[in-house]
Every structure is written in structure tokens, then in C-alpha cells.
Legacy VTK file of the C-alpha trace (Angstrom):
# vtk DataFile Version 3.0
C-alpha trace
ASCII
DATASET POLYDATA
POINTS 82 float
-20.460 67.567 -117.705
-21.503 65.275 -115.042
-18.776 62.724 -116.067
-16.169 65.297 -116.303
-16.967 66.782 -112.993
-16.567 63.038 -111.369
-13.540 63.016 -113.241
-12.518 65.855 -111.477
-13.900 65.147 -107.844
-11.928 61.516 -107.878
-8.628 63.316 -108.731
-9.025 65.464 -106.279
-10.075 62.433 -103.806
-6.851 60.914 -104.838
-4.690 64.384 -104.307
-6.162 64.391 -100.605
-5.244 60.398 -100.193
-1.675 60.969 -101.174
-1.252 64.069 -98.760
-2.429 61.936 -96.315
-0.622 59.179 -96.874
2.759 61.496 -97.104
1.598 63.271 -93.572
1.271 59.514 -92.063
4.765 58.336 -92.978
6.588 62.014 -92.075
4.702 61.307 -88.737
5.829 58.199 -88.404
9.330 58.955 -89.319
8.887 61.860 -86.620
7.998 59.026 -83.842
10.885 56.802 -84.828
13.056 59.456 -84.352
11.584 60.658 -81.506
12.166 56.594 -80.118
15.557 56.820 -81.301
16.821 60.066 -79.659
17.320 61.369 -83.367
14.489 64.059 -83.171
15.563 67.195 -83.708
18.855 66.912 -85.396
19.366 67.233 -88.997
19.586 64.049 -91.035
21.411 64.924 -93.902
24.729 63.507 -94.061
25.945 66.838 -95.879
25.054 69.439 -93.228
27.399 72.148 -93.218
25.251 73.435 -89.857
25.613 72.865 -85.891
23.842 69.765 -86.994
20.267 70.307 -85.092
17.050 71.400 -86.259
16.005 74.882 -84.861
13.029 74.752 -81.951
11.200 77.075 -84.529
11.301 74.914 -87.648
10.371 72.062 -85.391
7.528 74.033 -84.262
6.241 75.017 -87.597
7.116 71.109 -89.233
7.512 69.026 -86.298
8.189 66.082 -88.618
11.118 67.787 -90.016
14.123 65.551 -90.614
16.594 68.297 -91.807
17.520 71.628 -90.706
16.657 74.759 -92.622
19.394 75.521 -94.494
19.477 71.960 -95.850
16.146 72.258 -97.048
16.801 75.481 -98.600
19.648 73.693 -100.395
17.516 70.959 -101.395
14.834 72.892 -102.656
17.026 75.149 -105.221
18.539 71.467 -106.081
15.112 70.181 -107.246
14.818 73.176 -108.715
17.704 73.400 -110.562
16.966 69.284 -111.952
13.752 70.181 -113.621
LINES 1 83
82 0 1 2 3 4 5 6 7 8 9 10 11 12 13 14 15 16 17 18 19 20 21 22 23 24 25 26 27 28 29 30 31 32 33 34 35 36 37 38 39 40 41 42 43 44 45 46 47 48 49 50 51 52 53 54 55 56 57 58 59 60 61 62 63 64 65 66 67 68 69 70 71 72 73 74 75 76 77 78 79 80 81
């Protein structure tokens, strides 16, 4: 039981590192863009939208790359390949 729980603990250890890790680079991707005058308009190439990122949605995910409705769109894509 001991072992297993250990087991457990250490996955969860490595669950945490990867958020982490993912909520570094999106932060860092945020700066860059921030640098670059990119911050706040939508990165995807496809964007059938006025292009920016709504003050809201930057608000609630300030490292968001991509307007709403493209993430809505790439979520139900995912969803769709699995």
C-alpha cells in the first residue's frame, strides 16, 4: 500500500511539473508577444474574426494566443480526431 501510494504521489508530482512547465512557456509566449506588439490579436492564420482577442478572454487567459471562436473551433476539432 505504501508503494502504491508513492506510486501515486510521484504521478501526481509529475502532473503538477508538466502544468507548470505548460503555464511557463504560455507565459513566455504571452511576453514575446507582448515585445512584439502581437498581444492581443489572434494567431491563427484561419481566423474568420476581426482578428483580435476580446479584452475579456484576455482577462480570463491573458496568455491567450487565439481568439474565442478559434478556440471553440479547435476544441470540437480535437474532439472530433479522437
Amino acid at each position: 500500500i505504501d508503494l502504491a501510494n508513492a506510486i501515486l504521489d510521484q504521478e501526481d508530482n509529475v502532473r503538477k511539473a508538466e502544468d507548470c512547465t505548460r503555464q511557463i512557456f504560455n507565459i513566455s509566449r504571452a511576453i514575446i508577444a507582448i515585445k512584439e506588439g502581437r498581444y492581443g490579436i489572434c494567431q491563427n492564420k484561419d481566423c474568420e474574426g476581426d482578428g483580435h482577442i476580446s479584452i475579456k478572454r484576455l482577462q480570463a487567459v491573458q496568455w491567450a494566443i487565439i481568439c474565442v471562436d478559434c478556440k471553440k473551433k479547435q476544441e470540437a476539432n480535437s474532439l472530433l480526431n479522437t
